[in-house]
C-alpha positions as CSV (number, residue, x, y, z in Angstrom):
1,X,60.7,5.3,-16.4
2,X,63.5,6.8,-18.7
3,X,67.1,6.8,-19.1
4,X,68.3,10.2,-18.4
5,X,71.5,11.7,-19.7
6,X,73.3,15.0,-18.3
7,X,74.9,16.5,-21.1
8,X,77.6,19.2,-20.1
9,X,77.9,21.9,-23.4
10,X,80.2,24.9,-23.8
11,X,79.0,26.0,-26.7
12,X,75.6,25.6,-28.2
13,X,74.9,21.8,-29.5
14,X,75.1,21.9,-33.1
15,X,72.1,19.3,-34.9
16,X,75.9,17.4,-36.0
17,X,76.7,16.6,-31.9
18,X,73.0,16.0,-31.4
19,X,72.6,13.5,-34.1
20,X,76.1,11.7,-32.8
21,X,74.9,12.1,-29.1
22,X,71.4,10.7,-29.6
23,X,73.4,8.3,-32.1
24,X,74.4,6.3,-29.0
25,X,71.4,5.5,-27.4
26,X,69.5,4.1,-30.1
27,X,69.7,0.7,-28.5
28,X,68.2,2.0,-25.1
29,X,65.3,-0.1,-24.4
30,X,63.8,2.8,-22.3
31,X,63.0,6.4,-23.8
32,X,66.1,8.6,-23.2
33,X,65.7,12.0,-22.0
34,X,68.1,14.8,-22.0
35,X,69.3,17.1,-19.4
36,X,71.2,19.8,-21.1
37,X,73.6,22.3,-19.0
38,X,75.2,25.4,-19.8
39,X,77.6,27.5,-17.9
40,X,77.1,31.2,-17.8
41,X,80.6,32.9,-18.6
42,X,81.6,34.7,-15.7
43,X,81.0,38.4,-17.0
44,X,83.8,40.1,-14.2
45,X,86.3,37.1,-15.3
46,X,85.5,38.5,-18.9
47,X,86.2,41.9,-18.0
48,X,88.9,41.4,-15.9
49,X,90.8,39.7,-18.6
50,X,90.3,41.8,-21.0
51,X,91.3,44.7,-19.0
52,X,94.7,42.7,-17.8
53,X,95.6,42.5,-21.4
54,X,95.0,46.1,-21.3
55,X,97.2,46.7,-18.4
56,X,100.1,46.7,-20.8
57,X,99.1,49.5,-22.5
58,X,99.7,51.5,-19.2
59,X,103.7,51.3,-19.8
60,X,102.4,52.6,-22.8
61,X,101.0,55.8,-21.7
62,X,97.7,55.2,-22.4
63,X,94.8,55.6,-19.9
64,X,93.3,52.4,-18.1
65,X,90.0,51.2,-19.1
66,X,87.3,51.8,-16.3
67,X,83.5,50.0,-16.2
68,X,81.3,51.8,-13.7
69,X,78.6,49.5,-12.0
70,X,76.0,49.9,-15.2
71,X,78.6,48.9,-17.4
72,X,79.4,45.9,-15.9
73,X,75.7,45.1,-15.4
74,X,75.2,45.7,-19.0
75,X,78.4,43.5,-19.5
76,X,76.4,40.9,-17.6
77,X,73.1,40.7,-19.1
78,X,74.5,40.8,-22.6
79,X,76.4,37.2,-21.3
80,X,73.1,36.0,-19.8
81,X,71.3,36.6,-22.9
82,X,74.2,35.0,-25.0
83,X,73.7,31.7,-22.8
84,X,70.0,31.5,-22.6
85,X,70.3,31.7,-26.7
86,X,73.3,28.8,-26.9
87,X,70.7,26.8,-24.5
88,X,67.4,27.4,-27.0
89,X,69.9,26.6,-30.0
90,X,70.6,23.3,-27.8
91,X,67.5,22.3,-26.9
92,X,66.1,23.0,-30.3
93,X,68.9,20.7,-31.8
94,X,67.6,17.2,-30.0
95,X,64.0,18.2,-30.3
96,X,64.2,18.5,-34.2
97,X,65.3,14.6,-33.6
98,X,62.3,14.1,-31.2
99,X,64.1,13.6,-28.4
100,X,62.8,14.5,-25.2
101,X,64.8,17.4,-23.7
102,X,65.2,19.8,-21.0
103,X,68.3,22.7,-20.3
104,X,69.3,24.7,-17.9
105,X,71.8,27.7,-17.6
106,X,73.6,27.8,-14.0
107,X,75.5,30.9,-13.0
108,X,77.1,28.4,-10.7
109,X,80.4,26.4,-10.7
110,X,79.7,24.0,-13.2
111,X,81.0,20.6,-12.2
112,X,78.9,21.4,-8.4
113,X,75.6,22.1,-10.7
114,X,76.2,18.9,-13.0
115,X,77.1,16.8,-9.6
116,X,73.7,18.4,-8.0
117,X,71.4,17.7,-11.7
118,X,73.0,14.3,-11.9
119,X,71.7,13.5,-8.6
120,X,68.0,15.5,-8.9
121,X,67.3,13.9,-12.1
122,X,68.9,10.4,-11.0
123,X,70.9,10.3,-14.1
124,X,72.3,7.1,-15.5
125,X,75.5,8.9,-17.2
126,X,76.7,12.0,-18.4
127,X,77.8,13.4,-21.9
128,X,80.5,16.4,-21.8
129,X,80.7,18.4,-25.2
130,X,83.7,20.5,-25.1
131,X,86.1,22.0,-27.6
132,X,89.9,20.4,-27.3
133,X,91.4,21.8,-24.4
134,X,94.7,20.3,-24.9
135,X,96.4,21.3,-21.4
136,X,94.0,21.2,-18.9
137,X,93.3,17.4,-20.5
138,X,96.7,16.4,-20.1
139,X,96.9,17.8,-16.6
140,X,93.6,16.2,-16.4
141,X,91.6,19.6,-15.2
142,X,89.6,19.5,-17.7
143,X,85.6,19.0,-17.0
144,X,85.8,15.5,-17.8
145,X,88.8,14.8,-15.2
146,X,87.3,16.7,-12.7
147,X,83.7,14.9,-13.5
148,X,84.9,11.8,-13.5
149,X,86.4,11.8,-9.9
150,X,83.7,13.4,-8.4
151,X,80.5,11.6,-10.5
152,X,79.4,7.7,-9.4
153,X,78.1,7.6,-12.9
154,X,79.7,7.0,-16.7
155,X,81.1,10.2,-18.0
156,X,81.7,10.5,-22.0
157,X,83.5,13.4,-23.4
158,X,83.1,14.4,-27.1
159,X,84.5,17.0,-28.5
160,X,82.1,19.0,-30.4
161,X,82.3,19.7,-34.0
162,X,80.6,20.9,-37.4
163,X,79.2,18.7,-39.7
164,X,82.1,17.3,-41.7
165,X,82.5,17.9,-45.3
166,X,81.6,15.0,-46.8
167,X,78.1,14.7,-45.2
168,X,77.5,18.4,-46.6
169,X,78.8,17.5,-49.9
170,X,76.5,14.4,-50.4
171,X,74.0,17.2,-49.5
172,X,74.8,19.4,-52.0
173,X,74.7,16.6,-55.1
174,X,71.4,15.4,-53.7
175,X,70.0,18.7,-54.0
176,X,71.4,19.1,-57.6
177,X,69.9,15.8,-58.6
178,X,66.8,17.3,-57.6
């Protein structure tokens, strides 16, 4: 048996958040293993944004911007490709600390597919890894809100980061002492 952990990313999981995420399991007495889940941007979201802040060009004079079909598809693909990559980046962070790991992208609503994984994989908590998302938190909107009224289980959120400063500088004067 093994203590399983959903971990909700935005982003790719840096080897920084992995070390602080496996970091707090080191007193499990059971092997842990990791469930990680990345969202698929919505690629007509993506679009249609940009081409709203485009709209204002039209006072302007300008023409709109218009994406046939193949466009859009190739609009798609390039975000599918982008998420399957921040996954492998993810994965490949906790598995260069041997932790056992798995990852999924879901094209889906994200909070429905990390409700659904949490139950599949019978997890005993979930880890959300976001960037600050100062007004949706304090509306509480935010993943982690929304996760923790609809989850039976513990839900942490970190906010991810890059290694700081001073662990890369230590770095650096090791490598000059060598």
């Amino acid at each position: 048996m093994s203590y399983k952990v959903v971990v909700l990313v935005e982003e790719p999981v840096t080897e920084w958040d992995a070390r602080q995420i496996v970091a707090l399991h080191t007193d499990t007495p059971e092997p842990v293993h990791y469930y990680v889940l990345i969202p698929v941007e919505d690629a007509a979201s993506r679009v249609e944004s940009t081409i709203g802040s485009l709209a204002a060009s039209e006072v302007m004079g300008t023409a709109a911007l218009y994406l046939d079909e193949d466009d859009l598809e190739r609009v798609h693909e390039e975000i599918r490709k982008a998420s399957r990559q921040a996954l492998d980046a993810s994965v490949n962070a906790f598995s260069h600390l041997g932790a056992q790991v798995t990852g999924e992208v879901t094209a889906s609503d994200p909070l429905d597919r990390l409700a659904s994984l949490v139950q599949e994989c019978g997890a005993a908590e979930v880890i959300i890894l976001t960037r600050p998302h100062v007004v949706a938190e304090l509306f509480h909107i935010d993943w982690t809100a929304r996760a923790r009224r609809k989850l039976k289980v513990p839900v942490l959120h970190l906010l991810a980061q890059s290694e700081p400063d001073w662990e890369s500088e230590v770095r650096n004067h090791e490598d000059d002492d060598t």
